[in-house]
N, C-alpha and C positions, 0 to 999 in steps of 0.2 A: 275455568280455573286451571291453573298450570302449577302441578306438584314438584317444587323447588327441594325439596329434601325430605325422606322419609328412613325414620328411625324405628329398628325394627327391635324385637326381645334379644339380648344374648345374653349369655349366662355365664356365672363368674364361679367358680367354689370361694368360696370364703370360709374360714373358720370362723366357731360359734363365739370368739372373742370382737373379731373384726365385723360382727354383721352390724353392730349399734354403730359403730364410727362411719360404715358404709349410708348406715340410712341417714345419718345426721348429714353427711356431703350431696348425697342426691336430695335431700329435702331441699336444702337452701338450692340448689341447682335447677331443680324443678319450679323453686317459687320465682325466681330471676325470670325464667322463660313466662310463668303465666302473668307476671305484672307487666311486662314488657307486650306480652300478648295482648292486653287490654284495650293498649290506643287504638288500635282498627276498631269498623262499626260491628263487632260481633254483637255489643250490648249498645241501646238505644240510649242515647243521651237527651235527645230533648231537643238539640243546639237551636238557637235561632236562624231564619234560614240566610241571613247575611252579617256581616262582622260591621258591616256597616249601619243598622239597621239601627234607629235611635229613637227610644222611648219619649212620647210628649208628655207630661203632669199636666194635668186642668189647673187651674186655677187654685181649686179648693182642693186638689192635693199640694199642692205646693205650700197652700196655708198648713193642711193638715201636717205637712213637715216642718213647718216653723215650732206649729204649736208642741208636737211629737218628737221635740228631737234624740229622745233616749227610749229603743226600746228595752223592754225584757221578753229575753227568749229563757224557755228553758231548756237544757241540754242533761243527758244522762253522761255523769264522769266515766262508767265505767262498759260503754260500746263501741268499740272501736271496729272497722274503721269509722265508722260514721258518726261519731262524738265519744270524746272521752276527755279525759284530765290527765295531764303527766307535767314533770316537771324538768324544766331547761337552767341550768345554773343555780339551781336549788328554788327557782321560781316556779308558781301552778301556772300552767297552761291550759285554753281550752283550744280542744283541735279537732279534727276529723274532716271528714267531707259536708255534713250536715252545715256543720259550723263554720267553712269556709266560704264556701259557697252562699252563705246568707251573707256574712262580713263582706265577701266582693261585692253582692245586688247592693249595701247598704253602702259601700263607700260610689257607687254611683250614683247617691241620691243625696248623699251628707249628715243620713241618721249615724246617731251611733249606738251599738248594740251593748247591752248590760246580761251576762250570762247568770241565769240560778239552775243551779243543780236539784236533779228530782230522784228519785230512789225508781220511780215507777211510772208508767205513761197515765197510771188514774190518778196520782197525785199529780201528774203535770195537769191532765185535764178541770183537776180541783181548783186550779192553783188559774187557768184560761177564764174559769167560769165565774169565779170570784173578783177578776182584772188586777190580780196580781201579778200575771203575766199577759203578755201581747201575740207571740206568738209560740206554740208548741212545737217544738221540732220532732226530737223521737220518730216512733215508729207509726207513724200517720196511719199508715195501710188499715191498722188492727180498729181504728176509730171511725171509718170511715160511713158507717149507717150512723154514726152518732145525732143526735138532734141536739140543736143550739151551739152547731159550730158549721165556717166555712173553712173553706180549702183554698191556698192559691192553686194557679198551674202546675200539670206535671215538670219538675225541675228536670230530673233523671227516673230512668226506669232501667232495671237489672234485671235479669233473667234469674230464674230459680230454677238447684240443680238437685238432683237427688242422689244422696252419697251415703256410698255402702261397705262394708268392710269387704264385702266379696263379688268376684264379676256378676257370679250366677245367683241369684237367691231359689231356691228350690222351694220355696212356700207359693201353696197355690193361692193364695190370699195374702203378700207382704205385708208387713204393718208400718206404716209410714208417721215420723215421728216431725210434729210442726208447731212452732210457737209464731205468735205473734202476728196471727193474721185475720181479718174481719172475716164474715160471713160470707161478703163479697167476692172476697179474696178466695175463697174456701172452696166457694160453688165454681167458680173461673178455672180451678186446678181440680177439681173433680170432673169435670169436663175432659180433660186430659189424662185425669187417676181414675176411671167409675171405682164408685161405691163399691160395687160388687166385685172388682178384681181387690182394689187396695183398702186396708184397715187403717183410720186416721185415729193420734194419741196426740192430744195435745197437753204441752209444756208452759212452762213460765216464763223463757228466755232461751237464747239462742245456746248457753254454758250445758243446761238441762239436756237440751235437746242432743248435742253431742254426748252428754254424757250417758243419755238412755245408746246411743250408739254404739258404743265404747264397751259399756256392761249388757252389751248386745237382748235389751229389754226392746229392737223394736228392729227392722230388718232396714229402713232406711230413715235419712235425713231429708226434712227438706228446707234445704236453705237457699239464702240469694248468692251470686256469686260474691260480691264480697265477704259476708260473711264466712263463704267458701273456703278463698284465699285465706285470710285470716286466722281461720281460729285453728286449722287444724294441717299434719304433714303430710303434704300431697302421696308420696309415694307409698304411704299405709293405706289408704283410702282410694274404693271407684266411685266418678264422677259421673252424671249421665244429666244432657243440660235441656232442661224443658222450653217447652215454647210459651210458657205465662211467665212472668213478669211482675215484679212487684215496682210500682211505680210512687216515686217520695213525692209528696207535699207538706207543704207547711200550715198547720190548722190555727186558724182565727175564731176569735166571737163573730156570732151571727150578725153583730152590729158595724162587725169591721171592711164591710165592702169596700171601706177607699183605701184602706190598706193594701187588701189584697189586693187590688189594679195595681197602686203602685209596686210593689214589689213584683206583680207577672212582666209590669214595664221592666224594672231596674232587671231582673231575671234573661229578659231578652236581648239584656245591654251585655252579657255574658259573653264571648266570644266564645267559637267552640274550642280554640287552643287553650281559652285561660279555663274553660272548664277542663277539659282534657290533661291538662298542667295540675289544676286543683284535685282532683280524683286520684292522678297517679302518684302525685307527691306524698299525701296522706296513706297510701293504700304503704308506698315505700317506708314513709316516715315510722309508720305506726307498727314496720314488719324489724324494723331494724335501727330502731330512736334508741333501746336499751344499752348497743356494745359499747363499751368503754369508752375505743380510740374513734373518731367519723372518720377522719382519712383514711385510718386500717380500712373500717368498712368498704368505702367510697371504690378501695383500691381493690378489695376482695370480689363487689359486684362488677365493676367491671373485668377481673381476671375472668369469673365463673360466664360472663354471655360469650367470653373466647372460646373456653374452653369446653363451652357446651355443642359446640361443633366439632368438637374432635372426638377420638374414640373416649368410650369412660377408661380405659385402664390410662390414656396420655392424662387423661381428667384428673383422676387421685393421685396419678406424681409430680402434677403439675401445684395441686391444693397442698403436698409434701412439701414441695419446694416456696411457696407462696409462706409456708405456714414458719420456715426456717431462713426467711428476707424477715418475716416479723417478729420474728424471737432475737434478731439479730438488731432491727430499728429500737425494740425497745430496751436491749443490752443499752445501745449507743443514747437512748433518751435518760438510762437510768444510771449508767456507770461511766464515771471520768474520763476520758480516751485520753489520757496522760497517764492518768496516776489508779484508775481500777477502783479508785472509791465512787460510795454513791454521789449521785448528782444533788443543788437543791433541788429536781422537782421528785425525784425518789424520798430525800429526807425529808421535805414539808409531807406526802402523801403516809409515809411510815409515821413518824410523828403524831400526825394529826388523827392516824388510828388508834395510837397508845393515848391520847389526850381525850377521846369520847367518853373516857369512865373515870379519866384524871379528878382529883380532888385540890384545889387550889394550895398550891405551895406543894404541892408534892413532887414536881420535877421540874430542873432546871436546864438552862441552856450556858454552856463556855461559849465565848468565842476567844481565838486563838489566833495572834497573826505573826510572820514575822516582821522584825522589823529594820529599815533602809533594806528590803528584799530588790525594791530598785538599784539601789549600789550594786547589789553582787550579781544582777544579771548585764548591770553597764561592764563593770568593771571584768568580769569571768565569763559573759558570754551569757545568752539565752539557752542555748545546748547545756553550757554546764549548771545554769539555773533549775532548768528542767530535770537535769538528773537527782539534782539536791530535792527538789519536789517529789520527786518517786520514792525518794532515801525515805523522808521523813513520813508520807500516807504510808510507806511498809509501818514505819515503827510505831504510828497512832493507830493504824489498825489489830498490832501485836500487843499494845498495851492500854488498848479501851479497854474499859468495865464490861463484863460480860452482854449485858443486855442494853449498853450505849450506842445510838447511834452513832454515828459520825456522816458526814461530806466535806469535802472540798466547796465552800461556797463559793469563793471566786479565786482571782489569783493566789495570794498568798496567805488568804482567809480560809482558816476552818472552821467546822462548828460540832460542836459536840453537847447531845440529848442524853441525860442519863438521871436518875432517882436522885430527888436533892439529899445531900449529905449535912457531915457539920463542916462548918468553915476549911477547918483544919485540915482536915480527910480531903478538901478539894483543892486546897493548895500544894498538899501531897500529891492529889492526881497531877496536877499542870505541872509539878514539878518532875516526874516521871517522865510526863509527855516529851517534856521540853530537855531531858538531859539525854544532849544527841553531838556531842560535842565527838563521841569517839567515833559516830557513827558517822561523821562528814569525814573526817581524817583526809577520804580520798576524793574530797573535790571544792576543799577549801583551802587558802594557806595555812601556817601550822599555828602562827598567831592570830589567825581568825576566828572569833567567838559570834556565832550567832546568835541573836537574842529574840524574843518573845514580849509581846504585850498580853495579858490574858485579862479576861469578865469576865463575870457572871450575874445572870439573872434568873431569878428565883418565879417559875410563872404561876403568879398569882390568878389569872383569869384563863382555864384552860380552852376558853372557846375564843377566843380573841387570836384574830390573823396570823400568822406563824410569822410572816414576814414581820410585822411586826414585833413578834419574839426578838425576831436577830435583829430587828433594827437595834435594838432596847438592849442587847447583849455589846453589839457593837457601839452604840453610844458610850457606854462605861468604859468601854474599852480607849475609845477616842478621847476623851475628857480626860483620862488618866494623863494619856500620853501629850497631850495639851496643857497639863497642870503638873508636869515631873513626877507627878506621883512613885510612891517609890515601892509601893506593896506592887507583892509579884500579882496578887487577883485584886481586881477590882468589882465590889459589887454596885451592883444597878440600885439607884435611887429613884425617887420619884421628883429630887430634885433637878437631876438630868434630865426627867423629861420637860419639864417646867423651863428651862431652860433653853431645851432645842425646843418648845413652842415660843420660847420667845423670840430667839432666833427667826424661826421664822415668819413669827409676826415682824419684826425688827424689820428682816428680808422683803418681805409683802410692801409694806409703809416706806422705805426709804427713800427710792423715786420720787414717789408723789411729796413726802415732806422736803425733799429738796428743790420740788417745785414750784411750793408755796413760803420758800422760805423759812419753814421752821426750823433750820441750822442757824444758830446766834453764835455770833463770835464775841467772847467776853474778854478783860485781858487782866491778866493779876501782873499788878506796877512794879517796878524794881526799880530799890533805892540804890545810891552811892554811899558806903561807908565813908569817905573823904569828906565827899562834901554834902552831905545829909539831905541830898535831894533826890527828886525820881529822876531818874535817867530811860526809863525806856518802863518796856512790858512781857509780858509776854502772852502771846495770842493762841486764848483756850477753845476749844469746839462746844457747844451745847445745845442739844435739841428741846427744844420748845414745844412737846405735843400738847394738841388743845383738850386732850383727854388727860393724860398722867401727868402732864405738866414739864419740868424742869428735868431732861434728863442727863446725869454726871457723864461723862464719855466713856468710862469702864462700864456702862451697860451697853454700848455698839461702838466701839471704836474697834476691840478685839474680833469684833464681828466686818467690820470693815474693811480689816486689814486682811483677812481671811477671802473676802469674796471681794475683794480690788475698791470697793468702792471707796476706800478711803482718799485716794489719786484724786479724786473728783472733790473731795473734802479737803483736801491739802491745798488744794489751786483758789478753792474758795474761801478760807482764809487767808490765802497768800494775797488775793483779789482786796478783801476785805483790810488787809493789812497796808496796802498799798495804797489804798483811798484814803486811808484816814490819815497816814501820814503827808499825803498831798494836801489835805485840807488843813494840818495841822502846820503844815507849811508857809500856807500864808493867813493864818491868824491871829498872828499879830496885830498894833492899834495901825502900823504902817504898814500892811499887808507881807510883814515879813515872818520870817518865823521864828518864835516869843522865845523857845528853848531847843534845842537836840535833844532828840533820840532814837534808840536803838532797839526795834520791836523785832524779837525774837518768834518764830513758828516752827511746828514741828514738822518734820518730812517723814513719811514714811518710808523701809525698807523697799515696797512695790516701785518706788519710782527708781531706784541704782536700776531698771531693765527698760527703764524709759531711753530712747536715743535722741528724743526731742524735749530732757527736762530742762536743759539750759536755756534753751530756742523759747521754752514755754514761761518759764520764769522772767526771762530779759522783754519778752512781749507784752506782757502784765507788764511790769515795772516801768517801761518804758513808755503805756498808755498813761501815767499817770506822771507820767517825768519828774520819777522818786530817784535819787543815788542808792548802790546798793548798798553803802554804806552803812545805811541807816538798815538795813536788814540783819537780821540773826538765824542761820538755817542748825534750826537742834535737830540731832541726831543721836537715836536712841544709844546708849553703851550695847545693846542687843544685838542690833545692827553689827557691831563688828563682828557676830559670827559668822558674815554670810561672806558669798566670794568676797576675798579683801584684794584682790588684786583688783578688782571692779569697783569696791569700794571705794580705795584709796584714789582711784580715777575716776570716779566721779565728786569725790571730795576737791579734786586739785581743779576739776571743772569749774564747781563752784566758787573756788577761793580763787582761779584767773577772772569770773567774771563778776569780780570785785564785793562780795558778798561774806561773812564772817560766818565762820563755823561754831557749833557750841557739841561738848561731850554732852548729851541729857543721862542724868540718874547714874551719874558715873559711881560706881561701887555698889553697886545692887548685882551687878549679875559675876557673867566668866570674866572681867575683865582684862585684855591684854596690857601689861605697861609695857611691851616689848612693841604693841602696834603704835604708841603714842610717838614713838620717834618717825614713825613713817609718814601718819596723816597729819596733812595740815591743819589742824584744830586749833581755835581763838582761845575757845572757853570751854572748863569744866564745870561740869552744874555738879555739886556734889548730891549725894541722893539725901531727901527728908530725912533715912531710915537710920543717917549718923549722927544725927541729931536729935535724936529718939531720948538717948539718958545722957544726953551734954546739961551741964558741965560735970555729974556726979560721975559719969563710968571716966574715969582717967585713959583706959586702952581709946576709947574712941576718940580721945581729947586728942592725946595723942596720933592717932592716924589722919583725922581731918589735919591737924597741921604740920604733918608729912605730906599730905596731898597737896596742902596750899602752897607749904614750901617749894613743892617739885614744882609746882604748874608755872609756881616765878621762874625757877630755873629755866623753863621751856619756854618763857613769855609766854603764858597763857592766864588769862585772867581767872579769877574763879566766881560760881557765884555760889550762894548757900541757899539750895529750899526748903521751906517747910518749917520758917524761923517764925517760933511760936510764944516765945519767951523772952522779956529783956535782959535776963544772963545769959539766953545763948547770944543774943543780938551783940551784946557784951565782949563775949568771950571771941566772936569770931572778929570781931573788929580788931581788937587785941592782935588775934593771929594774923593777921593782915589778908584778910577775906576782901575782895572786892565789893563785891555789889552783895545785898540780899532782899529777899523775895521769901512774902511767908501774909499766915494770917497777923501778925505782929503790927505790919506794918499795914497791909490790905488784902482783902479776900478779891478773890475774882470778881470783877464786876462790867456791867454793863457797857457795851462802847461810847453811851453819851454819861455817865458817870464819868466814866474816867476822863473824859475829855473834859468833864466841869472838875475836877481835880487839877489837871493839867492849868485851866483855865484861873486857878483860886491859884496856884501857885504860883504861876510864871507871867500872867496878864494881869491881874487886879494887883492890891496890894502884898507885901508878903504876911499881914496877918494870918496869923495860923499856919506857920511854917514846921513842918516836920522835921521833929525832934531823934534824932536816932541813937538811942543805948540810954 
């Protein structure tokens, strides 16, 4: 044997404040060295004598594993290392060496193992004898004269050491303090202790047994080296390591001999690494499963097998220093490196402390965003973004409620935890929060007003996900700003969530219903005031599910246009529009076609960023050798608020590749009369919503024939939707309204409907010709 390094006493003064902090460093210091000590064959493992070495089943084990496939073992939760219970992600776990060590012999065979917990090795044994359980784990040693039980092979054997508060014991007679060991066991280690020099006390458990140590009722311990390691700190305690052995198996019923074969096979199938791997991991797992951070750990064990080779004074400046990199990782885990506020995972962890004794509706959560915060970091620079970010975390931090949380939840999103109030008091707050107008002065222009969206949710269920919290604070918040809302707070409903579950049911289902066709293209007719006939349609979306049935497009269109999928929905009616006027083309008696028209569809805002809408349009149309003539591309009055320089260019696109524009819902929203001289526009669709109290409100009479007046002046035709009455039907012909469309004349209907319309009107006779006013 060749002595590689040897570590001799030196001696420190230390103050009587510094000795606990000193033994708490050498403890964990010494336990790194004895786990790492382990792997060598100090202690006898068992191994099988080759990694290659592979267990045969007879026949009638391999049935008895068919018929067997689930055992029960029992395991004690609370002995570690060698079985215990803990919990990983708030889940029970069963772990230790005992318990690993069967689970590997067991997934070499394909049982699978079912774990019950026992208080005690005589209830486990209660529990073998009655075939409630299959096999006993625990402390085998202490049963081992037992009758009406067998044993497998020895798995592992440990050395037992005897451990003393002091090097020397001056008792001519020690009294040696031992639990859990058979007679067997007793007589083997009295062989090594005589009677006559040592006094045996025994215990109920390995806890006792340290504890007679402790309140020094016995001069020594005698335990196995695991339990060694484990339970207690090296540098308090002498160690002195015996030559007997406690050696583990696993006890069966007397009737279970083809088990036991099996499992000494699957046992041999063990390799001695993945034993060696199984032992140290547990022995680690179970020294150090409790601290907080595993990485901190991970990083700490291997600092301390460094620094265990150097002198101990480099050792404690080195744990100083190790200890001020981790105070420093979780600053940067808990606090914003921007702005100095907490982070979310600092606020969910604060939080979700205040909410363990929380009583439902008693606190709630803001969220807080600005808003176009995109603008002003294009527009000013991310530098000066960032400094406005710093402005405003000082002023939310200076003017939270005393015992409110706050973070920065992501870019321009705050969140704010505090006592729910009354309504009032929390619009007060947000208004506080939010008046920062003096306080930008210096990194905004002087006519720049930055603005705020704020919700609130009131947390009804305090044990429910936090993420969850801010989803539910921010949905209110987002559904505002998506509905103009005009209150500065918005609180959270339960119809918002109803909502975004539908959403994403909506999301889930779309694919698939667009793959089985459940998108119907319906068309509501549009008449000619002139000459009292249909002239055209226009082509409406509607899903067909085979569950809810018929659904209107304001329950997923808005949702469409939000996540693109509408593109895909605009092309399939345009597809859908395009065929049927090809076939309506030549259905005539002479294969010609019977009437014109002019089927109007809607385009969404998403396709003005398309560079191939024209290319995709003229390709459809052209499969079907339609003129565009016979087309109508409506276009929402919304739409004008988006780039109009883009707009305007891609309206002049569409109207070079010979295609008619239409204003849709003109007067409903911001509408520009200053953009109408710019864009090419055919048609204004006036909105249903002016025809709401025609003919009685005079101001609306009024304005719709201002609008129809102008749109002559502009040669633009108009149409009228939403004509529900024969006085308005009346009135607008009067005014010289072009065409109208409403339930008056016909509701949205089906594509072979209208075609048998088309068909009663213009192919058979003209009985039953519509009447219009």
């Amino acid at each position: 044997m060749k002595i590689i390094l040897r570590i001799g006493p030196v001696d420190f003064p230390l103050k009587n404040t510094a000795r606990k902090n000193f033994r708490f460093i050498f403890s964990i210091l010494f336990s790194v060295f004895i786990h790492n000590s382990f792997l060598p064959a100090q202690d006898t493992l068992n191994e099988a004598s080759s990694e290659e070495k592979k267990a045969l089943f007879t026949e009638e084990e391999v049935n008895f594993i068919k018929q067997h496939p689930i055992l029960n073992v029992s395991f004690s939760p609370s002995r570690p290392p060698f079985e215990y219970q803990s919990e990983i992600n708030g889940y029970p776990q069963i772990q230790g060496i005992n318990a690993a060590l069967l689970k590997c012999a067991a997934e070499k065979t394909g049982l699978k193992l079912q774990f019950v917990p026992i208080e005690s090795t005589d209830e486990g044994l209660s529990l073998l004898e009655n075939s409630s359980i299959d096999i006993l784990s625990g402390y085998t040693d202490s049963i081992e004269e037992k009758k009406k039980f067998i044993f497998t092979g020895s798995v592992y054997s440990i050395n037992y050491f005897l451990v003393s508060r002091e090097q020397e014991i001056e008792s001519n007679r020690p009294t040696v303090a031992v639990s859990g060991i058979a007679d067997a066991g007793v007589d083997k280690i009295r062989r090594e202790l005589p009677v006559e020099e040592y006094g045996f006390e025994f215990y109920g458990d390995v806890k006792e047994v340290f504890r007679a140590l402790e309140k020094k009722k016995c001069d020594y311990a005698l335990v196995n080296r695991f339990d060694c390691d484990s339970y207690f700190g090296a540098p308090n305690f002498y160690k002195k390591q015996l030559e007997s052995q406690y050696t583990h198996r696993y006890a069966l019923r007397d009737d279970a001999a083809l088990l036991a074969s099996i499992l000494d096979k699957a046992f041999s199938l063990i390799t001695p690494g993945e034993k060696g791997r199984i032992i140290y991991e547990n022995l680690t797992s179970q020294k150090y499963y409790n601290l907080e951070h595993e990485n901190t750990t991970v990083f700490l064990r291997k600092t301390f097998l460094y620094i265990f080779f150097l002198l101990v004074i480099a050792g404690i400046i080195t744990v100083i220093l190790i200890t001020l990199v981790i105070r420093r990782k979780i600053h940067v885990i808990e606090y914003d490196e921007l702005t100095g506020m907490p982070t979310p995972t600092k606020f969910k962890h604060d939080v979700r402390k205040v909410l363990k004794h929380a009583e439902p509706n008693e606190y709630m959560l803001i969220s807080l965003d600005i808003n176009d915060f995109k603008f002003v970091n294009d527009s000013f620079g991310y530098s000066q973004g960032n400094l406005i970010l710093i402005e405003l975390s000082n002023h939310f931090m200076q003017n939270k409620y005393k015992d409110e949380i706050v973070c920065r939840y992501n870019a321009d999103n705050f969140i704010f935890f505090a006592k729910r109030t009354e309504f009032i008091f929390i619009e007060d707050h947000v208004f506080n929060l939010t008046d920062v107008s003096k306080k930008l002065v210096p990194y905004l222009p002087e006519k720049y007003d930055l603005t705020f969206s704020a919700s609130v949710y009131y947390i009804d269920d305090p044990l429910q996900d936090i993420t969850l919290m801010v989803d539910k604070a921010n949905m209110a918040r987002k559904f505002a700003r998506q509905n103009f809302a005009t209150h500065r707070v918005i609180e959270y409903t339960k119809e918002m969530n109803d909502n975004m579950e539908w959403n994403k049911e909506i999301t889930l289902n779309m694919n698939n219903a667009f793959a089985n066709n459940q998108f119907k293209v319906y068309y509501q007719p549009k008449y000619s005031f002139e000459t009292e006939k249909i002239i055209g349609a226009e082509a409406l979306i509607r899903w067909k599910d085979p569950e809810k049935g018929l659904l209107p497009p304001d329950k997923f269109v808005p949702l469409f246009e939000r996540n693109g999928f509408i593109q895909k929905i605009d092309m399939y009616v345009f597809d859908s529009v395009c065929r049927f006027l090809a076939d309506w083309k030549k259905a005539g008696v002479d294969g010609s076609c019977p009437h014109p028209l002019t089927i109007s569809f809607n385009l969404s805002r998403n396709h003005l960023y398309n560079p191939d809408l024209i290319k995709e349009l003229c390709s459809i149309k052209d499969k079907y050798d339609i003129g565009p003539n016979h087309i109508e591309v409506e276009l929402t009055e919304s739409i004008m608020f988006d780039n109009q320089k883009r707009l305007i260019n891609v309206m002049n696109q569409i109207k070079n590749a010979g295609y008619s524009i239409s204003v849709d819902d003109f007067g409903s929203g911001y509408s520009s009369l200053n953009l109408l001289k710019d864009i090419p526009a055919d048609v204004l669709k006036l909105d249903k919503e002016f025809l709401s109290n025609v003919p009685e409100d005079s101001k609306e009479t009024t304005i719709i024939s201002s609008v129809i007046e102008m749109s002559k002046k502009l040669n633009m035709k108009t149409v009228a939707e939403g004509v529900e009455t024969q006085n308005q039907a009346k009135l607008l012909r009067d005014m010289g309204c072009d065409i109208a469309q409403g339930y008056y004349y016909a509701k949205p209907i089906t594509e072979e409907e209208y075609r048998s319309l088309l068909e009663r009107d213009f192919i058979q006779t003209n009985e039953g010709e519509k009447k219009i006013g």
